[in-house]
C-alpha positions in Angstrom: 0.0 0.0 0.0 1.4 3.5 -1.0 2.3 5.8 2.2 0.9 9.6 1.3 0.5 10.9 4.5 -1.0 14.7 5.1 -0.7 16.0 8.1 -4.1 17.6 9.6 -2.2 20.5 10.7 -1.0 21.4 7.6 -5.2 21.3 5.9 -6.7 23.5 9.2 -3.8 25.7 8.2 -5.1 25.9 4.7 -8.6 26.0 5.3 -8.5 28.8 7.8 -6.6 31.1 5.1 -3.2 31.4 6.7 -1.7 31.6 3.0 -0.1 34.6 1.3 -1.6 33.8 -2.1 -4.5 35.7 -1.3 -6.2 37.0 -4.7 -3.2 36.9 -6.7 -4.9 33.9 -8.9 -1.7 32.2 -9.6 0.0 30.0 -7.1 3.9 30.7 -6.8 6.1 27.7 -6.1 9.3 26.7 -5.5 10.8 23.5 -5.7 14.3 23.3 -3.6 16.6 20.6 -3.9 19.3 18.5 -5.6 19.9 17.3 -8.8 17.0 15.4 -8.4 14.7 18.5 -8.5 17.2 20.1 -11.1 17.1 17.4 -13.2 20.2 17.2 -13.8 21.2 14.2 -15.9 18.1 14.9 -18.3 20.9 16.1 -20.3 23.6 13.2 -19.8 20.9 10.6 -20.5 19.3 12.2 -23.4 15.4 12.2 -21.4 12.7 14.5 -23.0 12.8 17.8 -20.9 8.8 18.0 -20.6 9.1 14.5 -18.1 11.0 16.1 -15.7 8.5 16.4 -12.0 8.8 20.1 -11.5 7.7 20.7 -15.3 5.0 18.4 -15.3 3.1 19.7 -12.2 3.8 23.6 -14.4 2.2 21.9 -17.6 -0.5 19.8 -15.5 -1.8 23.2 -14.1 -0.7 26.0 -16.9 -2.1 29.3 -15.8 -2.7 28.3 -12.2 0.4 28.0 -10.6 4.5 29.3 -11.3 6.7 26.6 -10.1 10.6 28.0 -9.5 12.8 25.0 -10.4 15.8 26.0 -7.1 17.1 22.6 -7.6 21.0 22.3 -8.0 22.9 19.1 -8.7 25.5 18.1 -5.4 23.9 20.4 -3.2 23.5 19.4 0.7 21.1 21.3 2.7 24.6 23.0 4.2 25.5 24.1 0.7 21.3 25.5 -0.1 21.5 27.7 3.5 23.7 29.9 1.5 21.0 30.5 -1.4 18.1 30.1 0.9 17.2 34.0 0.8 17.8 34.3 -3.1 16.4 31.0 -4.4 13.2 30.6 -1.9 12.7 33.6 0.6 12.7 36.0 -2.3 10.4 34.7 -5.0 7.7 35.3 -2.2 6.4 31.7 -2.7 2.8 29.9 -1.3 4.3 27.0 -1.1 8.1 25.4 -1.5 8.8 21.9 -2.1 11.7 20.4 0.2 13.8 17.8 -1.1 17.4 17.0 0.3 19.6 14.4 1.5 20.8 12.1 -1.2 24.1 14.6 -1.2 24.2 15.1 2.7 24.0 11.1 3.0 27.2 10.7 1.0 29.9 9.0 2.9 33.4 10.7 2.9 36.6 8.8 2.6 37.0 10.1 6.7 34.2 8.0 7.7 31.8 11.0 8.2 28.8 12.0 6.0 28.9 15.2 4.2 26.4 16.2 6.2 25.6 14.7 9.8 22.6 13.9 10.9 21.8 16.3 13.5 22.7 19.2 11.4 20.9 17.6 8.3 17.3 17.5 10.7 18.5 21.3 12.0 18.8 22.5 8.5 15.5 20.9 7.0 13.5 22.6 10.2 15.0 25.8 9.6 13.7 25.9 6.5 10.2 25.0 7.6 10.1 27.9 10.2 11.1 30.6 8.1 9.0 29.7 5.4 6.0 29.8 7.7 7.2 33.1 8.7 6.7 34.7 5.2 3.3 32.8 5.5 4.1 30.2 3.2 4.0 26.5 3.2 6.8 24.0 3.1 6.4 20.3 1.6 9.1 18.0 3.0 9.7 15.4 0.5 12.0 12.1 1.4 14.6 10.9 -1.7 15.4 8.0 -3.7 16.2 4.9 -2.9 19.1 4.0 -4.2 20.8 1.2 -6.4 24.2 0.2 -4.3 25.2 -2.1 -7.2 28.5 -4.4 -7.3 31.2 -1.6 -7.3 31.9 -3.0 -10.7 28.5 -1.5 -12.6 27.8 2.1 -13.1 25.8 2.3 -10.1 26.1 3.7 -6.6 28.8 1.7 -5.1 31.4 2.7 -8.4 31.5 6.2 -6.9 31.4 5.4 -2.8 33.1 2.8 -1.0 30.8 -0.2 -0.2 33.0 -0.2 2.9 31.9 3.4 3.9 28.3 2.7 4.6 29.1 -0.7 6.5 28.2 0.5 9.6 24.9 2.2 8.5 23.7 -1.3 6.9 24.7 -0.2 3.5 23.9 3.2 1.4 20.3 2.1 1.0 19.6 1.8 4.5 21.9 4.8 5.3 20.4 7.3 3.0 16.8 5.9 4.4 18.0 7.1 7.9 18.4 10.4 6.4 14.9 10.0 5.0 13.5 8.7 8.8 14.9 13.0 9.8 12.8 14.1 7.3 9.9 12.2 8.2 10.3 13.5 11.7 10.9 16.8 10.8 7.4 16.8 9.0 5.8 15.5 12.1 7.7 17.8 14.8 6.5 21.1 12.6 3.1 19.5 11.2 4.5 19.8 7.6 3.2 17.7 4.4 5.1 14.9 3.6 5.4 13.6 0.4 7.4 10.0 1.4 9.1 9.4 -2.4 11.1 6.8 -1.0 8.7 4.5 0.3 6.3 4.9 -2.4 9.1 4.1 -5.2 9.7 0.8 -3.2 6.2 0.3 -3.0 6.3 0.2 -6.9 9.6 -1.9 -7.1 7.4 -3.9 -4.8 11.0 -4.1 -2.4 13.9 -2.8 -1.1 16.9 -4.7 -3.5 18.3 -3.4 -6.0 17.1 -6.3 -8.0 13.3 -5.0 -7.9 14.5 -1.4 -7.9 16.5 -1.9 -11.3 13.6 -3.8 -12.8 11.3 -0.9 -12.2 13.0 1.5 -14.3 12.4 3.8 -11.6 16.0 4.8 -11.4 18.9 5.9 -14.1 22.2 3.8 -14.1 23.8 6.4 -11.7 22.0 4.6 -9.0 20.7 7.8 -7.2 18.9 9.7 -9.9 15.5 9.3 -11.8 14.3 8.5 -15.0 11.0 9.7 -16.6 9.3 7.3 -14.9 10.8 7.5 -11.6 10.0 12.0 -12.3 6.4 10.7 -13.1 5.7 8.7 -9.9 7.5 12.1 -8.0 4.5 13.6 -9.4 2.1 11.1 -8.5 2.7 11.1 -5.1 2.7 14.7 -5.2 -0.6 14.7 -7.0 -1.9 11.8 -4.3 -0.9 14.1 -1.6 -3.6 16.6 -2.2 -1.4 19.8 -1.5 -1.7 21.3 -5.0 -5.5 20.7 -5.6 -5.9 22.2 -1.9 -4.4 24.8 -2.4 -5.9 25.5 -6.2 -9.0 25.4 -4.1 -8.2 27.8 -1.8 -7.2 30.4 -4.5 -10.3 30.4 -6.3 -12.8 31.1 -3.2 
């Protein structure tokens, strides 16, 4: 069964009119991330620009909504802090897609993450407050899973040491720990989650990277989409309700 979970804070904040859209008509969004927002490797791999997420919820709902693409390829939520103000804050948004931790996961050759954990949940909640404060709301949205592969393929494992996420039960299961701090950060500041990880595995129909290369869910990097992994993005995002409540909102 497929895990979109709305948090009832987040619809009696809609419903009462906290947003800043007002009667502007059209929706302002931003969509801050990683490569994954970005769509980065469209490019590399040659995919049609139109089946990237971010520009299929802009086509889906032409003339209702501006979504800001603020995703940048090998960014940690350290790295976005320093474009925060520019890239969100300033486009006076209604609502800002969250998406991080694929890069902050990433295992060093120290032994250390790029990103620990405490700082990676500190980072994702200050987001989430200061959004509020410009009366806008923040989607949290988990990543990937990825594809570990031998360390002999193209996949995750032939750019990081298998030996690196050994203590973390493998890069799957690590980066999915990164995913459980944005889960809890949704719940701590009653936030929207949009859980992209465990709805991809729901569609692989497991964790392995057996299922997960079978579903064509993922590119041979290991850790980015394809068109069909972008399409299930927006699913999810489409199954969560946020968009169509607040479309709603803006037209009363």
């Amino acid at each position: 069964m497929k895990r979109w979970i709305i948090y009832a804070v987040f619809l009696i904040y809609i419903l009462g009119g906290c947003s800043t859209m007002g009667n502007k008509g059209e929706i302002e969004i931003v969509a801050f991330g990683d490569s994954n927002t970005q769509g980065a490797n469209w490019k590399i791999r040659q995919y049609p620009q139109q089946e990237k997420w971010v520009t299929l919820i802009n086509t889906a709902y032409s003339g209702n909504l501006m979504i800001h693409n603020a995703g940048i390829s090998g960014e940690t939520t350290e790295d976005a802090l320093k474009r925060f103000e520019k890239d969100v804050l300033s486009k006076k948004p209604d609502l800002v897609f969250i998406m991080f931790g694929t890069n902050d996961a990433a295992m060093l050759p120290s032994g250390l993450p790029r990103v620990d954990k405490t700082r990676f949940k500190r980072n994702l909640k200050y987001f989430t407050k200061e959004i509020r404060k410009i009366g806008a709301e923040p989607v949290l949205m988990t990543c990937l899973p990825v594809i570990e592969g031998s360390g002999t393929d193209t996949y995750y494992y032939s750019r990081y040491d298998r030996k690196w996420f050994e203590a973390g039960g493998g890069a799957r299961q690590w980066h999915n720990a990164y995913n459980d701090l944005t889960r809890e950060a949704a719940r701590e500041e009653g936030a929207v989650l949009v859980d992209h990880w465990w709805n991809l595995i729901d569609l692989a129909g497991e964790s392995s990277d057996e299922a997960l290369l079978s579903s064509g869910l993922i590119d041979p990097s290991g850790n980015h989409l394809t068109p069909s992994g972008a399409r299930e993005l927006y699913n999810g995002i489409m199954a969560s309700g946020v968009l169509q409540q607040f479309l709603q909102q803006s037209s009363e």
